[in-house]
ROLOMI-292497 format. One record per residue (C-alpha): x, y, z; residue number from 1. Coordinates in Angstrom, 3 decimals, padded with zeros to 6 digits, always signed. Each point is the difference from the previous one (the first is absolute). Layout:
<pts>
<pt><X>X</X><Y>Y</Y><Z>Z</Z><pos>NUM</pos></pt>
...
</pts>
This chain:
<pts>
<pt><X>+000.000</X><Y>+000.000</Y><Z>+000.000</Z><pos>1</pos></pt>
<pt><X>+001.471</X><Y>+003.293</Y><Z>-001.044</Z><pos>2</pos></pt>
<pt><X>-000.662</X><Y>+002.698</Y><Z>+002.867</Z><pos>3</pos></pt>
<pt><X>+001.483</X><Y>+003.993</Y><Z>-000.334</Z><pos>4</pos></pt>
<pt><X>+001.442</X><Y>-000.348</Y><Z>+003.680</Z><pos>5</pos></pt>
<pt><X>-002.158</X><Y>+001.094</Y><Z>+003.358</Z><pos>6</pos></pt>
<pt><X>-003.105</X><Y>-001.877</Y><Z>-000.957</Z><pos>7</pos></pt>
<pt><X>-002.232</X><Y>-001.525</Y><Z>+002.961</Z><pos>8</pos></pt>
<pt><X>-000.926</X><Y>-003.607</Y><Z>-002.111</Z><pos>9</pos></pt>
<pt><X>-002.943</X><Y>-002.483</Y><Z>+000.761</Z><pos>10</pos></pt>
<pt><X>-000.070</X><Y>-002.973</Y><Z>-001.301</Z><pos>11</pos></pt>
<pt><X>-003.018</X><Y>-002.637</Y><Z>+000.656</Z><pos>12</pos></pt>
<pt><X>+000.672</X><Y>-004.177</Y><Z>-000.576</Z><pos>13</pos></pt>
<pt><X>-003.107</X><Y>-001.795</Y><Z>+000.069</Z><pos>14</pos></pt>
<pt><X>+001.060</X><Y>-003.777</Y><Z>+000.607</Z><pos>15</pos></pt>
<pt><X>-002.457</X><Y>-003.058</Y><Z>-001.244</Z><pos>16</pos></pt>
<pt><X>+001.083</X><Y>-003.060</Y><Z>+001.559</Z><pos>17</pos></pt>
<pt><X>+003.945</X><Y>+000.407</Y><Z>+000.266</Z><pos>18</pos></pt>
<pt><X>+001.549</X><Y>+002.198</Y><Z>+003.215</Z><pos>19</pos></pt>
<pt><X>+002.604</X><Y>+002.808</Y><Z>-002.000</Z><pos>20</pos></pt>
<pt><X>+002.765</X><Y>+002.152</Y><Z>+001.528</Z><pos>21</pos></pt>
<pt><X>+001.076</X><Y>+002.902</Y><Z>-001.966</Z><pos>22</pos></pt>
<pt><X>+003.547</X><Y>+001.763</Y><Z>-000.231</Z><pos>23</pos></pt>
<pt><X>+000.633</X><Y>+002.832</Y><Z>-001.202</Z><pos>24</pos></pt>
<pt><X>+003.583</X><Y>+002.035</Y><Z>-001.117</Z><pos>25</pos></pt>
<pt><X>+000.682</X><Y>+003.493</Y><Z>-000.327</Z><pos>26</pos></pt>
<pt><X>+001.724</X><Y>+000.976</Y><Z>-003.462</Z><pos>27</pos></pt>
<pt><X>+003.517</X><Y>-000.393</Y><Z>+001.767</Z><pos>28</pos></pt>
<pt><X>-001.101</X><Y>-003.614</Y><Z>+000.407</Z><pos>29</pos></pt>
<pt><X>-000.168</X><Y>+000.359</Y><Z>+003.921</Z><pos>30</pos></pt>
<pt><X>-002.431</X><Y>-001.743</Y><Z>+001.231</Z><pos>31</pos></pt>
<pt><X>-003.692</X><Y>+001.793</Y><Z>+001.275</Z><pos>32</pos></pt>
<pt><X>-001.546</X><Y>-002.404</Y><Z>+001.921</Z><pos>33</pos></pt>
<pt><X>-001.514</X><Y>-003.209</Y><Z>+000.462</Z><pos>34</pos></pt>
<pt><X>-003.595</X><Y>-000.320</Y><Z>-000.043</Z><pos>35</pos></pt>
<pt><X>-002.451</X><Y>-002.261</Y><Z>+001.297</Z><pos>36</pos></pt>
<pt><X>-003.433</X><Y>+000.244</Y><Z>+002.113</Z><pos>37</pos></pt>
<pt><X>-001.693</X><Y>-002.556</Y><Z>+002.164</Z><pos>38</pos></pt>
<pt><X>-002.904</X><Y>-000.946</Y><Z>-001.744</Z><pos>39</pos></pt>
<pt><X>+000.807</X><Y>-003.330</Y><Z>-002.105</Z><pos>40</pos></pt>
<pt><X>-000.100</X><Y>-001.187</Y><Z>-002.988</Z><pos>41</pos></pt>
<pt><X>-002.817</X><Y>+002.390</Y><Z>-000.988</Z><pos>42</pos></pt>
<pt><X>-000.865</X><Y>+003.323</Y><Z>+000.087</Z><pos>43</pos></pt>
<pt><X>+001.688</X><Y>+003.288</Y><Z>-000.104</Z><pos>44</pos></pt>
<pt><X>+003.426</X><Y>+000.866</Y><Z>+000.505</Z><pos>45</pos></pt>
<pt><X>+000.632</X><Y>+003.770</Y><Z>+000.242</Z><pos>46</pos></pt>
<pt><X>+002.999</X><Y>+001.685</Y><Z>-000.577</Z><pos>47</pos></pt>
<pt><X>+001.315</X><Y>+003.874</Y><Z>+000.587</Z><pos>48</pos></pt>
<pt><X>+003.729</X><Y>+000.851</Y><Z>-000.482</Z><pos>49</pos></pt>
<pt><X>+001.793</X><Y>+003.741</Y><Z>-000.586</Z><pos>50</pos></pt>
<pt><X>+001.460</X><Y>-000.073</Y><Z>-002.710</Z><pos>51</pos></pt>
<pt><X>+003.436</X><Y>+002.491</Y><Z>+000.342</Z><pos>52</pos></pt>
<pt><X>+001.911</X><Y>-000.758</Y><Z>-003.333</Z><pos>53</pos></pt>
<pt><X>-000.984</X><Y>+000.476</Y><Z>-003.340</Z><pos>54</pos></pt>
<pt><X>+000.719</X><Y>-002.710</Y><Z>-002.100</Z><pos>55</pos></pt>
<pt><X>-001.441</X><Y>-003.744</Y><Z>-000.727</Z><pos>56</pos></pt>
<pt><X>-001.467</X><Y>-001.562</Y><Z>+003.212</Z><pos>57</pos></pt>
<pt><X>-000.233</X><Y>-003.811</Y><Z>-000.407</Z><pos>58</pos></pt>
<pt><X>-002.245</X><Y>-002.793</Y><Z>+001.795</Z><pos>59</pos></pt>
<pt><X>+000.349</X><Y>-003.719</Y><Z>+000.292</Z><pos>60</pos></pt>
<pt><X>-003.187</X><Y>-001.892</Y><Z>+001.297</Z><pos>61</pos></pt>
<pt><X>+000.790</X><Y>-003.484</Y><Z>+002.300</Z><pos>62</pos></pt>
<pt><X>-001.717</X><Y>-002.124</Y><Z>+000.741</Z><pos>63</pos></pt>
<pt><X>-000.146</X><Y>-000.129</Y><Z>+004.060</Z><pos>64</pos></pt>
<pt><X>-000.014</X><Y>-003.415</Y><Z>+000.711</Z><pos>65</pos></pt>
<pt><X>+001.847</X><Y>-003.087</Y><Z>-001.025</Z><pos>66</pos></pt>
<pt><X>-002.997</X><Y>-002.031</Y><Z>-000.854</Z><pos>67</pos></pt>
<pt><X>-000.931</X><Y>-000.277</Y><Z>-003.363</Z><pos>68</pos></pt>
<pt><X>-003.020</X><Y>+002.045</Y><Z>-000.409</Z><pos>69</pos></pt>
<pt><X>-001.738</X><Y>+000.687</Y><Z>-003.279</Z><pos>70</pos></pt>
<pt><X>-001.777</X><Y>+003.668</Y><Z>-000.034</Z><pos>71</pos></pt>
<pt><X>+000.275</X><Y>+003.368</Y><Z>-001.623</Z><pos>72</pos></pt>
<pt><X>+000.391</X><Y>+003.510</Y><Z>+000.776</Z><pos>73</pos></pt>
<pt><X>-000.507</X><Y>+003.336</Y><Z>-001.093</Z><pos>74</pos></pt>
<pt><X>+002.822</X><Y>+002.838</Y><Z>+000.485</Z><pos>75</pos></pt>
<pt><X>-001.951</X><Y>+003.399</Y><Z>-000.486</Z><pos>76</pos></pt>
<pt><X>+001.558</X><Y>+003.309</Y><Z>+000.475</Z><pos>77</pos></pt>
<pt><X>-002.840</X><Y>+002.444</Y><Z>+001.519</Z><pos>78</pos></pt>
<pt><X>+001.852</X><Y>+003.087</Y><Z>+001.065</Z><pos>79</pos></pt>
<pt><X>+002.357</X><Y>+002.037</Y><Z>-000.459</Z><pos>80</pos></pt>
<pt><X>+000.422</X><Y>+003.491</Y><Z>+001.191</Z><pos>81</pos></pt>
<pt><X>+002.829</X><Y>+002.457</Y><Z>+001.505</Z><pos>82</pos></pt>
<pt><X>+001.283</X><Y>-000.815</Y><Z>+003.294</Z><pos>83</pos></pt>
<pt><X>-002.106</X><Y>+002.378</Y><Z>+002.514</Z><pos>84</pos></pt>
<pt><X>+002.120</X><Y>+002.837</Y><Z>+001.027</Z><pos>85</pos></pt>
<pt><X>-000.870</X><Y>-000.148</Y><Z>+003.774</Z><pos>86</pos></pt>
<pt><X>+000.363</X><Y>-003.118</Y><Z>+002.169</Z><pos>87</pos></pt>
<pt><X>-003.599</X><Y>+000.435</Y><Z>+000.539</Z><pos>88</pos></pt>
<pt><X>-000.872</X><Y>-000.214</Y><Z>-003.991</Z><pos>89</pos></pt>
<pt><X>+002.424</X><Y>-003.282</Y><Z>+000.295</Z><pos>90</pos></pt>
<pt><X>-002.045</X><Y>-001.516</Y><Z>+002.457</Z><pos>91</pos></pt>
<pt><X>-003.495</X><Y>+000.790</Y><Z>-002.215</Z><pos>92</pos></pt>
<pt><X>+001.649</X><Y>-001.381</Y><Z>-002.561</Z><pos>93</pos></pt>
<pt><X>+000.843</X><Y>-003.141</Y><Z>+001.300</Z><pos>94</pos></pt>
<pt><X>-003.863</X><Y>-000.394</Y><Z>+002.234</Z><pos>95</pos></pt>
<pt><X>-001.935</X><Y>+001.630</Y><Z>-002.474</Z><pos>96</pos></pt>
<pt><X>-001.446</X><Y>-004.045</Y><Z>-001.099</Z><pos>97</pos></pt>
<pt><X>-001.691</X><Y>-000.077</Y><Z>+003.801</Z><pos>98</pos></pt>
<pt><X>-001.732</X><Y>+003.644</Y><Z>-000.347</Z><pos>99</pos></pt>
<pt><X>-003.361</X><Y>-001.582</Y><Z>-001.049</Z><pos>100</pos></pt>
</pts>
């Protein structure tokens, strides 16, 4: 993914049947983060990173577990935006999916 440097990036991974973990590299190849929630092999894995650099971010996808489980996934991007300016804009950025 090609970002212009200080982007605040969501991504959403909606897993059907196989448990993912997603990591992700900055354009100096240093890694981001690993990325994983709780809920199984289903549902909706939500992910928010800061993206600092300009350049080509890159993602690999895992499966979690060792056992052999046949399932799919979809790897959507669903924002991206400047990084807030204040710490408080930071924080609304990163709790705005629980203000409903």
């Amino acid at each position: 993914m090609s970002l212009s440097g200080n982007k605040f990036v969501r991504l959403n991974i909606e897993q059907q049947g196989i448990d993912v973990q997603i990591t992700a590299w900055n354009p100096n190849g240093d890694p981001i983060g690993r990325f994983d929630s709780p809920n199984g092999m289903n549902g909706l894995d939500i992910i928010t990173f800061s993206a600092l650099l300009k350049g080509t971010y890159t993602f690999s996808v895992e499966q979690f577990s060792e056992d052999a489980f046949t399932g799919s996934y979809t790897f959507k991007v669903t924002l991206i935006e400047p990084i807030g300016e204040t710490k408080e804009k930071r924080i609304d950025q990163i709790m705005a999916l629980w203000d409903n």
